[in-house]
C-alpha positions in Angstrom: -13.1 -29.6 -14.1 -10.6 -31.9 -12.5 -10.6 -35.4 -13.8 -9.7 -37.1 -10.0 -11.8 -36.2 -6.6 -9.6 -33.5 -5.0 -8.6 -34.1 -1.8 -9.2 -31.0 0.4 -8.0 -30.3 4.1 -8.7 -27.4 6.8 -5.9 -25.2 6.3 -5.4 -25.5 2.9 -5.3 -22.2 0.8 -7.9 -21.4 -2.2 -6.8 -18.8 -4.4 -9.2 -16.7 -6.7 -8.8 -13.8 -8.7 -4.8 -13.5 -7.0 -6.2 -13.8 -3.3 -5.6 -16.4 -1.1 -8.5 -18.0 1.1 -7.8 -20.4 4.0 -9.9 -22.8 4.5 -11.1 -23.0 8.1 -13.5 -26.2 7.6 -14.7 -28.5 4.9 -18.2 -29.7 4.9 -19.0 -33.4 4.0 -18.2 -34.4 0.0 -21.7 -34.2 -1.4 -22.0 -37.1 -4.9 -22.9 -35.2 -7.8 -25.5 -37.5 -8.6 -27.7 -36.5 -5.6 -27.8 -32.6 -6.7 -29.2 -30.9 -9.4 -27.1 -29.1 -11.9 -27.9 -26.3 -11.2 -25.7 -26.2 -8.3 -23.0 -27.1 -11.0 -24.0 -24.1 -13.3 -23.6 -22.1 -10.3 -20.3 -23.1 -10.8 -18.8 -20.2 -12.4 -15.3 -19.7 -10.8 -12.0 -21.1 -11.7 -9.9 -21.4 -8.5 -6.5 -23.3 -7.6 -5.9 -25.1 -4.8 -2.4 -24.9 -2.3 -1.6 -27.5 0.3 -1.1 -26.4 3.7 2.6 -24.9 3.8 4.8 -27.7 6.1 7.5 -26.8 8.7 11.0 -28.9 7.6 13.0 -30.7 9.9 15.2 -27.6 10.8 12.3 -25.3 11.8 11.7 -23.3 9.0 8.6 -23.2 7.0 8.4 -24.3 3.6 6.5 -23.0 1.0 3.1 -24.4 0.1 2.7 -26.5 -3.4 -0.1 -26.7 -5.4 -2.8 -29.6 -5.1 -5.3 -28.4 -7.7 -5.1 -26.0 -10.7 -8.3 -24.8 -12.5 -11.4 -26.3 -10.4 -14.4 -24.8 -10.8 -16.3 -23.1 -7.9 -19.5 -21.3 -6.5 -19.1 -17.5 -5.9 -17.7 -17.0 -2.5 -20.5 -15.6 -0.2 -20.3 -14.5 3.3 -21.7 -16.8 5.8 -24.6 -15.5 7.9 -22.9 -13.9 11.5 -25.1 -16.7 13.7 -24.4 -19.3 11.7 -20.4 -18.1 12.2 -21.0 -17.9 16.0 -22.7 -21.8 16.2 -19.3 -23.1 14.4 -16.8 -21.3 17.1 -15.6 -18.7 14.7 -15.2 -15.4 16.8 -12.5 -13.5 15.0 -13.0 -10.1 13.1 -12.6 -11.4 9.8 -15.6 -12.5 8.2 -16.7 -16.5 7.5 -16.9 -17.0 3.7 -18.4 -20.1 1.9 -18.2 -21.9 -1.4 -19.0 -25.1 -2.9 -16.0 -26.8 -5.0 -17.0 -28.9 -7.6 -14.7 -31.7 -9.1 -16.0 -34.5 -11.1 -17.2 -36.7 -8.7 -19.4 -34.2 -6.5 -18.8 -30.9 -4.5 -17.4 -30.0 -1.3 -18.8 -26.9 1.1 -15.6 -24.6 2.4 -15.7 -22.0 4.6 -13.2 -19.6 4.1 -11.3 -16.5 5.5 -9.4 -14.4 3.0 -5.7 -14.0 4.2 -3.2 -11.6 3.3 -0.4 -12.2 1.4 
């Protein structure tokens, strides 16, 4: 795991097995100390992190950096259609969730796999 709390943004991009996820939301930072570890043996994925990709002065886009390399995650999971629905996402790609830990505590992301 990381050895600083990771700071992670809606629109940054988690990448996994060479596919990119944006992440659409991030739920509240959750202290390690008030979960079990079994959420943290759950914990199975190794997945980098990318900053959101900024446009320069001039216009053009510039490419996004990385934030985080080798954090540990929960296996993404789609989220249940209703629950999609109550958080405003109505788009054909499906809601995904994980929990990213770092050593501090976990955050919840919901994710929508982009194409590269």
């Amino acid at each position: 795991m990381s050895t600083v709390k990771v700071n992670v943004d809606s629109g940054d991009i988690l990448i996994y097995n060479e596919k990119d996820y944006e992440i659409r939301a991030v739920g509240d930072w959750i202290q390690s100390n008030s979960l079990t570890p079994s959420l943290l043996k759950m914990a199975i994925l190794t997945v980098d992190i990318k900053g959101k990709a900024k446009v320069s002065s001039d216009g053009k886009r510039e490419k996004a950096t990385l934030k985080a390399v080798g954090l540990k995650a929960t296996p993404i999971d789609p989220v249940d259609p209703e629950l999609a629905l109550s958080m405003g996402y109505n788009t054909p790609y499906t809601l995904k969730r994980c929990y990213l830990a770092d050593d501090y505590g976990f955050y919840e992301l919901f994710l929508q796999e982009t194409r590269r």
